[in-house]
N, CA, C and O atoms as a GROMACS GRO file, in nm:
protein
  408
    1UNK      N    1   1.216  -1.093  -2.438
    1UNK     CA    2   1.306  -1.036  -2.340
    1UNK      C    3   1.291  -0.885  -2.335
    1UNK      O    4   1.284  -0.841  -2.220
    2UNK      N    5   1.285  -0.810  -2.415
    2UNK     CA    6   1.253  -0.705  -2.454
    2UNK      C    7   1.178  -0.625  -2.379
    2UNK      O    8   1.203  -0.519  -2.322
    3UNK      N    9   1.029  -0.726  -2.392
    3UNK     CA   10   0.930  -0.650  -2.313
    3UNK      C   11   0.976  -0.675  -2.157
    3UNK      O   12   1.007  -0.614  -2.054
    4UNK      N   13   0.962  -0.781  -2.200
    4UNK     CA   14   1.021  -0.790  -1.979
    4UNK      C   15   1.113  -0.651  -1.932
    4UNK      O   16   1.114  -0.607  -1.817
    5UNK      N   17   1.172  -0.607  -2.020
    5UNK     CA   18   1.251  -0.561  -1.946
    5UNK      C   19   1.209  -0.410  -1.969
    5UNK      O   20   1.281  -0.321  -1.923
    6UNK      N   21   1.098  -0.381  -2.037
    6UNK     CA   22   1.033  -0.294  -2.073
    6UNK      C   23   0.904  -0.275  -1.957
    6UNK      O   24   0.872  -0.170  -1.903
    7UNK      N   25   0.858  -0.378  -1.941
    7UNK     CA   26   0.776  -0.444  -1.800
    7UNK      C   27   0.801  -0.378  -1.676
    7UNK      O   28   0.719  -0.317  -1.606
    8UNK      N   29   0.967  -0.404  -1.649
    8UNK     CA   30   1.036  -0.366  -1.521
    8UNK      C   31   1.099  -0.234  -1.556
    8UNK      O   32   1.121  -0.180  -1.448
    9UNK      N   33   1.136  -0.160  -1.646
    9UNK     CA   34   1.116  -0.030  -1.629
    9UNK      C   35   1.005   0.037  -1.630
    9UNK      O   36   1.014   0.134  -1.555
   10UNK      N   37   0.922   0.030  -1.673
   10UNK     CA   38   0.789   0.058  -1.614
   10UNK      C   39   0.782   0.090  -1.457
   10UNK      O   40   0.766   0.192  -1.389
   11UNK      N   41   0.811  -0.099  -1.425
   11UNK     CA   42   0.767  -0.080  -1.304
   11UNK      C   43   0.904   0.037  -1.205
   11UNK      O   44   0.877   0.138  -1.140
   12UNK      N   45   0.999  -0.006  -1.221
   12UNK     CA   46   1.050   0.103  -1.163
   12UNK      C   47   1.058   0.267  -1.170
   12UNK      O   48   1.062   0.346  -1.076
   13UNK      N   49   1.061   0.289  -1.278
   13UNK     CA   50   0.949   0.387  -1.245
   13UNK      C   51   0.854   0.469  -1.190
   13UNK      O   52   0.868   0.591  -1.181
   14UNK      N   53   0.742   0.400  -1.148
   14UNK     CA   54   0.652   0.383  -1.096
   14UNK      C   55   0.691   0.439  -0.917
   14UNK      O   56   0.660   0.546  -0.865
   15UNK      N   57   0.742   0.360  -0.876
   15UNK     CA   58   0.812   0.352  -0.756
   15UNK      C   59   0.802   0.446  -0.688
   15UNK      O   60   0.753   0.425  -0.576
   16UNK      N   61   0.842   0.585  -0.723
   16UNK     CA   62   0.857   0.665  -0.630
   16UNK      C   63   0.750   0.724  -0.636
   16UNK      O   64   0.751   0.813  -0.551
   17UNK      N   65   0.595   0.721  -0.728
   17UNK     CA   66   0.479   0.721  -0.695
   17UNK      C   67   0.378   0.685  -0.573
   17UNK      O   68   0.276   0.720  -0.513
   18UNK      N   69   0.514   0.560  -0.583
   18UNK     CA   70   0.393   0.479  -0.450
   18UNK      C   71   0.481   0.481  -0.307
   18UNK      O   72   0.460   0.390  -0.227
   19UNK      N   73   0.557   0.562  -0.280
   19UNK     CA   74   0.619   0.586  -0.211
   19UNK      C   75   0.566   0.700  -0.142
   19UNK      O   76   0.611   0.717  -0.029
   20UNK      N   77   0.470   0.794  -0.190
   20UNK     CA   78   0.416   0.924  -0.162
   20UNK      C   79   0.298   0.909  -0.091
   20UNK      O   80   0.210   0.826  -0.110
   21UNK      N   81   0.308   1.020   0.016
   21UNK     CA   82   0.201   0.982   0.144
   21UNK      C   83   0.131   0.879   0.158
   21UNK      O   84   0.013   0.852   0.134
   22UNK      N   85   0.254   0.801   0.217
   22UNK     CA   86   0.225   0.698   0.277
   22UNK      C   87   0.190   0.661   0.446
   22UNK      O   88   0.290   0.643   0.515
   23UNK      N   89   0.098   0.653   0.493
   23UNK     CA   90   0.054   0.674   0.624
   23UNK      C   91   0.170   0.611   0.709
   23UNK      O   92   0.259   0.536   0.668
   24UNK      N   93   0.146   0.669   0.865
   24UNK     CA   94   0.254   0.674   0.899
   24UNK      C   95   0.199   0.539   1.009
   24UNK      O   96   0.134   0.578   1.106
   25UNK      N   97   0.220   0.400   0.997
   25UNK     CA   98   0.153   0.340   1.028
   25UNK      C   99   0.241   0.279   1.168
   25UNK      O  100   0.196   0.181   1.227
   26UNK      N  101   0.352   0.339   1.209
   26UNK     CA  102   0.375   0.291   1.321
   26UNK      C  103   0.292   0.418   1.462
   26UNK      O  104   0.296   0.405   1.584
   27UNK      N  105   0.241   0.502   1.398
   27UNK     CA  106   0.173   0.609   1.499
   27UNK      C  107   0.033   0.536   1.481
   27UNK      O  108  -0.042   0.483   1.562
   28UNK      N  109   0.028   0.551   1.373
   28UNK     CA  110  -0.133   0.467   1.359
   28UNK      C  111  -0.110   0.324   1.483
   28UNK      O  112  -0.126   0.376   1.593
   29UNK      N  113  -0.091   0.227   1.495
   29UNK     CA  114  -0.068   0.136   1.581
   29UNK      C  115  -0.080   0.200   1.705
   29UNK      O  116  -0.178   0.175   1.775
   30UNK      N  117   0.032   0.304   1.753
   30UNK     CA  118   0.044   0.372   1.887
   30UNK      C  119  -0.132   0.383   1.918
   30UNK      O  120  -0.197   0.320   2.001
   31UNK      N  121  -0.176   0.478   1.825
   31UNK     CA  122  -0.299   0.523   1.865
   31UNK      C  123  -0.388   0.356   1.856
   31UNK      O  124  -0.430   0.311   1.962
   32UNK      N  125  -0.402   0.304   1.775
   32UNK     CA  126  -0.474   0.168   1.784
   32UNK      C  127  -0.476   0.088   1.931
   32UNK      O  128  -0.578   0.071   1.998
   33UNK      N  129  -0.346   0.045   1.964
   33UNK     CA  130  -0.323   0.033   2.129
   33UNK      C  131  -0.401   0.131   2.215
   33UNK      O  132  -0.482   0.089   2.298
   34UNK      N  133  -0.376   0.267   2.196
   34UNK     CA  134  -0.425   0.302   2.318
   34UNK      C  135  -0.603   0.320   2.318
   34UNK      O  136  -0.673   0.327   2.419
   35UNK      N  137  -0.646   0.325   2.189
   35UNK     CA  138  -0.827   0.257   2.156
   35UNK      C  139  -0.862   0.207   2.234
   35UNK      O  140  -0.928   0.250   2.328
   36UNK      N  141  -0.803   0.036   2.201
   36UNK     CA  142  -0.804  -0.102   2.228
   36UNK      C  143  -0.782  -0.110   2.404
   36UNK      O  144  -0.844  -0.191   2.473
   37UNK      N  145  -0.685  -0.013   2.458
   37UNK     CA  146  -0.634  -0.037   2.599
   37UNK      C  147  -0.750  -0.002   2.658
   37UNK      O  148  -0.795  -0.060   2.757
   38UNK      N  149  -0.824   0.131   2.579
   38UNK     CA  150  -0.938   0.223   2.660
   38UNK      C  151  -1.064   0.159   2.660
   38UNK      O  152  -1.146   0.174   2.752
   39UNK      N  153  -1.086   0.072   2.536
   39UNK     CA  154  -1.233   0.027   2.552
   39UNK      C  155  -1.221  -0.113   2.625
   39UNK      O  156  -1.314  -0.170   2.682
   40UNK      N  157  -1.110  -0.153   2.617
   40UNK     CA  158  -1.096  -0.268   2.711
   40UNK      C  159  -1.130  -0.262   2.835
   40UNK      O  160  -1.224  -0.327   2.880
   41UNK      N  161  -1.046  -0.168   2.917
   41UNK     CA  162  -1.004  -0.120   3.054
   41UNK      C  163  -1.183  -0.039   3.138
   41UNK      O  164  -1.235  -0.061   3.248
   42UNK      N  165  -1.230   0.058   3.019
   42UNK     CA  166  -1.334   0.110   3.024
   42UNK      C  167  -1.317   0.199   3.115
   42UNK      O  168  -1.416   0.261   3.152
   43UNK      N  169  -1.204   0.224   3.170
   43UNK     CA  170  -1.177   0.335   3.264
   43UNK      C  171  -1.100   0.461   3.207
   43UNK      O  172  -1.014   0.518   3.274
   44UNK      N  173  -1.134   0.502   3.083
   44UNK     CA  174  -1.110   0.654   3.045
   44UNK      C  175  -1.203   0.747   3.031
   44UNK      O  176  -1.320   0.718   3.006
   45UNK      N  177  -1.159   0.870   3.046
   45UNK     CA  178  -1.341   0.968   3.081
   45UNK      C  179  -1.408   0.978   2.911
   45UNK      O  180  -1.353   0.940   2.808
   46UNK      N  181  -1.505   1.024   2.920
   46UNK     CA  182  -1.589   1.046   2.832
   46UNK      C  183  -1.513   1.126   2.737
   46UNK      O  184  -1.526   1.092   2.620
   47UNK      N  185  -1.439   1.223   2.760
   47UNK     CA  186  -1.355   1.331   2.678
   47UNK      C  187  -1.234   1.223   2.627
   47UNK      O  188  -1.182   1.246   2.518
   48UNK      N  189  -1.201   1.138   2.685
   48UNK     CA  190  -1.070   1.061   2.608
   48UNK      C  191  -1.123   0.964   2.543
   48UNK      O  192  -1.041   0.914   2.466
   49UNK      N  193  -1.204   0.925   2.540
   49UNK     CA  194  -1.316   0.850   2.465
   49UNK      C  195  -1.320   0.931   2.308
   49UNK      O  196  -1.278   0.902   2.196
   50UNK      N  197  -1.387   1.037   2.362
   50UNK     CA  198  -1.425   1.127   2.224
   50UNK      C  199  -1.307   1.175   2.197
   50UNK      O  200  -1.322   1.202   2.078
   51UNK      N  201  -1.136   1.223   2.240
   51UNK     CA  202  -1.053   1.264   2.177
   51UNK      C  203  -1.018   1.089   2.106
   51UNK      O  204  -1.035   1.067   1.986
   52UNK      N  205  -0.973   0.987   2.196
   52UNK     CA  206  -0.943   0.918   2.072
   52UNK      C  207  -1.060   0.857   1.933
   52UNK      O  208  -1.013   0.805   1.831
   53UNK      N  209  -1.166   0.869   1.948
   53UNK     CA  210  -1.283   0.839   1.815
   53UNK      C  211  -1.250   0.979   1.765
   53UNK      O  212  -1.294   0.993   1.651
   54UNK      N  213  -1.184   1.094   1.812
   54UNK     CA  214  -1.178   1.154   1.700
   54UNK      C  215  -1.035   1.160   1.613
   54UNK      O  216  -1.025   1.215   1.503
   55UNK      N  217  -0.952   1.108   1.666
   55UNK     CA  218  -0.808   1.064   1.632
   55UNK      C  219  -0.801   0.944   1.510
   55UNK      O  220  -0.729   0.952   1.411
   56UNK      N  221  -0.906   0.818   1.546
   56UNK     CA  222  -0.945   0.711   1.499
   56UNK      C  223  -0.990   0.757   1.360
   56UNK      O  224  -0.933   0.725   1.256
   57UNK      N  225  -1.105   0.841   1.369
   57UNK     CA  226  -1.153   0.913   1.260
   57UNK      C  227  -1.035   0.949   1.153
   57UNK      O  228  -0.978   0.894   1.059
   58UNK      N  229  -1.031   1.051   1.210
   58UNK     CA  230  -0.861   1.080   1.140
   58UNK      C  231  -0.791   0.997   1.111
   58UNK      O  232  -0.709   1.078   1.066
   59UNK      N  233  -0.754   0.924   1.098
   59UNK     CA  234  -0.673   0.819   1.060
   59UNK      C  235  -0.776   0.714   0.949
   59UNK      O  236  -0.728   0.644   0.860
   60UNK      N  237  -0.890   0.722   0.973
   60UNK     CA  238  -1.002   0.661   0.896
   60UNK      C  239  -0.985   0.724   0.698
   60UNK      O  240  -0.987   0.677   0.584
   61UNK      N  241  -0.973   0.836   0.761
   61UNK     CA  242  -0.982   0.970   0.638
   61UNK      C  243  -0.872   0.942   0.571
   61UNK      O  244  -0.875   0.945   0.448
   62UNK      N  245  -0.730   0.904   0.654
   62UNK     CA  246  -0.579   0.919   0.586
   62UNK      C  247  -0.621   0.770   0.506
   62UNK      O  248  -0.630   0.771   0.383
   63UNK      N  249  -0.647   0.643   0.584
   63UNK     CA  250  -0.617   0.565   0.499
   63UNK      C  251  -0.738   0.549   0.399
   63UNK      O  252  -0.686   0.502   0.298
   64UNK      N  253  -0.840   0.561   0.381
   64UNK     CA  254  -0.939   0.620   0.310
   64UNK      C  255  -0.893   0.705   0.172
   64UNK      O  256  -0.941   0.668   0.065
   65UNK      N  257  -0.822   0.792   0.173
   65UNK     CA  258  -0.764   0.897   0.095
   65UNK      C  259  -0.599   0.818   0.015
   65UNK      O  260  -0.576   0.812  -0.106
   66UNK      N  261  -0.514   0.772   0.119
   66UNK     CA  262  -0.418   0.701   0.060
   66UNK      C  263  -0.483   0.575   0.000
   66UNK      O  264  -0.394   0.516  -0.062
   67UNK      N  265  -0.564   0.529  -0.006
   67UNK     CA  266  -0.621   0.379  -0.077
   67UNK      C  267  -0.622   0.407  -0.206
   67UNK      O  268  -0.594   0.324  -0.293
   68UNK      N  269  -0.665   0.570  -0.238
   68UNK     CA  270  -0.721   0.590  -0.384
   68UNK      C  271  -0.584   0.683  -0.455
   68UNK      O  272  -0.583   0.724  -0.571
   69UNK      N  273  -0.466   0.704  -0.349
   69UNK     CA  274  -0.370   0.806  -0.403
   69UNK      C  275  -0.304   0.802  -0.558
   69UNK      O  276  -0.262   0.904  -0.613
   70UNK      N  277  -0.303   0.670  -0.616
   70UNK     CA  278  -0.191   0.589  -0.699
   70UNK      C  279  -0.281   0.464  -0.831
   70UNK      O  280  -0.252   0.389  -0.924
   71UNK      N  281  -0.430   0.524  -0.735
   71UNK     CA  282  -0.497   0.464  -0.829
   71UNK      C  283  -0.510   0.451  -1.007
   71UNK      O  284  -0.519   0.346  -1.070
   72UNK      N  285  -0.508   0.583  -1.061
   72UNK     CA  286  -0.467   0.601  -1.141
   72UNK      C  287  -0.340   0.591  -1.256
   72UNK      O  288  -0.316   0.577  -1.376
   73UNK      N  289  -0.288   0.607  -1.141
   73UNK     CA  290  -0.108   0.509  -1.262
   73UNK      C  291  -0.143   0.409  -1.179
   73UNK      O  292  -0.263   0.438  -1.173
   74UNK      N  293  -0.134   0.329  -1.122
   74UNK     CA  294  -0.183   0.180  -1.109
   74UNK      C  295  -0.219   0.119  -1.209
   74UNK      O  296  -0.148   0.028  -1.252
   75UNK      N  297  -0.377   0.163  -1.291
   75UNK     CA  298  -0.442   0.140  -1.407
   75UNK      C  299  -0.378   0.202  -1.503
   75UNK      O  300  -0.438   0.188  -1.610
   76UNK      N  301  -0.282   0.266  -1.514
   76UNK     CA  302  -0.191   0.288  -1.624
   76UNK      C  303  -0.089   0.192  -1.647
   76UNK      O  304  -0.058   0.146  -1.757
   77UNK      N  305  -0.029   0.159  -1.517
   77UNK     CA  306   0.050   0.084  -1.580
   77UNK      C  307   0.016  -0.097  -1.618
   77UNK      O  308   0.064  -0.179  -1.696
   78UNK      N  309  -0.094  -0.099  -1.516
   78UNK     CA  310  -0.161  -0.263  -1.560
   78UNK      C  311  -0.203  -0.273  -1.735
   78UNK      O  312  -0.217  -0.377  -1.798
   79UNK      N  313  -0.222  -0.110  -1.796
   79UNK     CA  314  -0.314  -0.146  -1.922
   79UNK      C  315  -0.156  -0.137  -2.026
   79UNK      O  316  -0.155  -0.178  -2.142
   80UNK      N  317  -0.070  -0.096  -1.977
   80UNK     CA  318   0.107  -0.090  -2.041
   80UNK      C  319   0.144  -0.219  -2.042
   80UNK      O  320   0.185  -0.280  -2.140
   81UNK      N  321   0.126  -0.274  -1.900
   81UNK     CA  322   0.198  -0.445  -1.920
   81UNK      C  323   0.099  -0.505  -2.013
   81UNK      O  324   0.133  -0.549  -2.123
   82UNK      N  325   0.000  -0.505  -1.977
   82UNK     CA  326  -0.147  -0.624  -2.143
   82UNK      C  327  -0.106  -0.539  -2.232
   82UNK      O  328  -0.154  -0.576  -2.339
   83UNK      N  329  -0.036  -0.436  -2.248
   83UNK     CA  330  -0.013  -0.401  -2.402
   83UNK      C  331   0.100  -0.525  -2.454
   83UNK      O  332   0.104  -0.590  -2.558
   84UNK      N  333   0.175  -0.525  -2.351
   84UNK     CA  334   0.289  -0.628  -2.404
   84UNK      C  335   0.265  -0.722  -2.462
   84UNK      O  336   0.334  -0.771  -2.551
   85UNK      N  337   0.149  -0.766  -2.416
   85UNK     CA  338   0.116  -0.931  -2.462
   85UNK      C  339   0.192  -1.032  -2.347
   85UNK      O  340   0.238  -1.002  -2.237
   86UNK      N  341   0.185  -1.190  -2.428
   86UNK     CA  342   0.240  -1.273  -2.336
   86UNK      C  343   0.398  -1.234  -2.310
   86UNK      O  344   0.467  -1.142  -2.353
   87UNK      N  345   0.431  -1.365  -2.202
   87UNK     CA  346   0.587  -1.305  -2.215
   87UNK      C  347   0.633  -1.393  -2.324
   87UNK      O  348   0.561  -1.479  -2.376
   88UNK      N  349   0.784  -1.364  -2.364
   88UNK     CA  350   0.832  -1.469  -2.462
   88UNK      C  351   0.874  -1.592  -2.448
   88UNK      O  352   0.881  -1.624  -2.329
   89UNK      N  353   0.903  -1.668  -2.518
   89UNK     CA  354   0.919  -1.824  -2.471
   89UNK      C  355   1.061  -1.853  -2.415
   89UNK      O  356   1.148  -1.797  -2.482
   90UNK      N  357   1.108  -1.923  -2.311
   90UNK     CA  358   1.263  -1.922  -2.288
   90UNK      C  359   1.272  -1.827  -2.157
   90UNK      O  360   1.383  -1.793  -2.116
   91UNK      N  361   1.172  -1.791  -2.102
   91UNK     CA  362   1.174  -1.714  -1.972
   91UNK      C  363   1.200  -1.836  -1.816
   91UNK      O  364   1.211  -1.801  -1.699
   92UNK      N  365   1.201  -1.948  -1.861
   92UNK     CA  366   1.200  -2.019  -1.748
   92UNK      C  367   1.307  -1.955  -1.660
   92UNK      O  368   1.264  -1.902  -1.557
   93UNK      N  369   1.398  -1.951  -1.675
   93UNK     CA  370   1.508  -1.921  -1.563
   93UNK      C  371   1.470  -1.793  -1.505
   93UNK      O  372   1.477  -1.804  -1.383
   94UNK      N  373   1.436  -1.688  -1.537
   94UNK     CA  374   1.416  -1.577  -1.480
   94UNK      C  375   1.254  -1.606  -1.424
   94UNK      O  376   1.220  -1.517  -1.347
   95UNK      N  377   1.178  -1.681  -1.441
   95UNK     CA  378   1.059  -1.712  -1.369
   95UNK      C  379   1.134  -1.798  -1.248
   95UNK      O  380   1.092  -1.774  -1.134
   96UNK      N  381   1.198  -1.858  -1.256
   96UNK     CA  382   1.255  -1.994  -1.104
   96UNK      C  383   1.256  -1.903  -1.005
   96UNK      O  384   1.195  -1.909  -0.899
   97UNK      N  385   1.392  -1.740  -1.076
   97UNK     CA  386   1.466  -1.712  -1.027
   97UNK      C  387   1.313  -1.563  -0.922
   97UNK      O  388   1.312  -1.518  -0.807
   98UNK      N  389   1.258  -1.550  -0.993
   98UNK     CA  390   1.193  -1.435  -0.977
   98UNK      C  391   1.089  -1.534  -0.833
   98UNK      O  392   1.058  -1.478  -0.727
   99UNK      N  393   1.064  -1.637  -0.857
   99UNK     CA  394   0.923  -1.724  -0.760
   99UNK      C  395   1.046  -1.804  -0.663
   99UNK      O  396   1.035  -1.916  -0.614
  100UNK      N  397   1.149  -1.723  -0.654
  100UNK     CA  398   1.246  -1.803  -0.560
  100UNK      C  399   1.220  -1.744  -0.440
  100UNK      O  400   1.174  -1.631  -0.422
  101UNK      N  401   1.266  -1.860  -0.323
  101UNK     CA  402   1.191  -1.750  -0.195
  101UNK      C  403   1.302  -1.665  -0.153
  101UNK      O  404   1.411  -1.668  -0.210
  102UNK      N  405   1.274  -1.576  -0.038
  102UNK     CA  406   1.382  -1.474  -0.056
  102UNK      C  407   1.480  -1.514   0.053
  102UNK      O  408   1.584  -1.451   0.069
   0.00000   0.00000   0.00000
C-alpha cells in the first residue's frame, strides 16, 4: 500500500510538468481546416499556399519540440515506479476501482 501511494505521489507531482507548453491545439485545427479547405478547393493563390505551408511548418516545429518537452522526467519517473517493485498483494479493490469505466 505504501508504495502505491508513493506511486501516485509521484505521479502527482509530476503534473504540472506536463501541463507546460502545451500546443494550442484548437488553433492548430483552425489552421488544419483551412490547409485541407485550400488544397481541396485549389482555388487559393500561390502566396496563400506558401503562407499556409509556412504556418503548417510552424506548427510542425511546436509539436516536434513539445513531443520531447517532458521526456526526461517521464524516464524519471518510469525508473521510480520499477524501483517499487510489484504491487502488494490485496490490491484487488483499488485495481476494480481504478479499471472502472468512468
Amino acid at each position: 500500500m505504501t508504495r502505491a501511494l508513493a506511486a501516485l505521489l509521484c505521479l502527482w507531482l509530476a503534473l504540472p510538468a506536463f501541463a507546460q507548453d502545451v500546443p494550442d491545439y484548437e488553433e492548430w485545427e483552425r489552421v488544419a481546416v483551412r490547409a485541407e479547405n485550400a488544397v481541396a478547393t485549389a482555388r487559393a493563390s500561390e502566396r496563400a499556399f506558401e503562407t499556409l505551408r509556412a504556418e503548417v511548418d510552424g506548427w510542425r516545429a511546436e509539436f516536434l519540440a513539445a513531443q520531447d518537452t517532458n521526456a526526461a522526467r517521464l524516464e524519471t519517473l518510469r525508473t521510480q515506479i520499477e524501483a517499487l517493485g510489484p504491487a502488494p498483494e490485496g490490491l484487488e479493490r483499488f485495481e476494480t476501482i481504478a479499471n472502472a469505466p468512468p
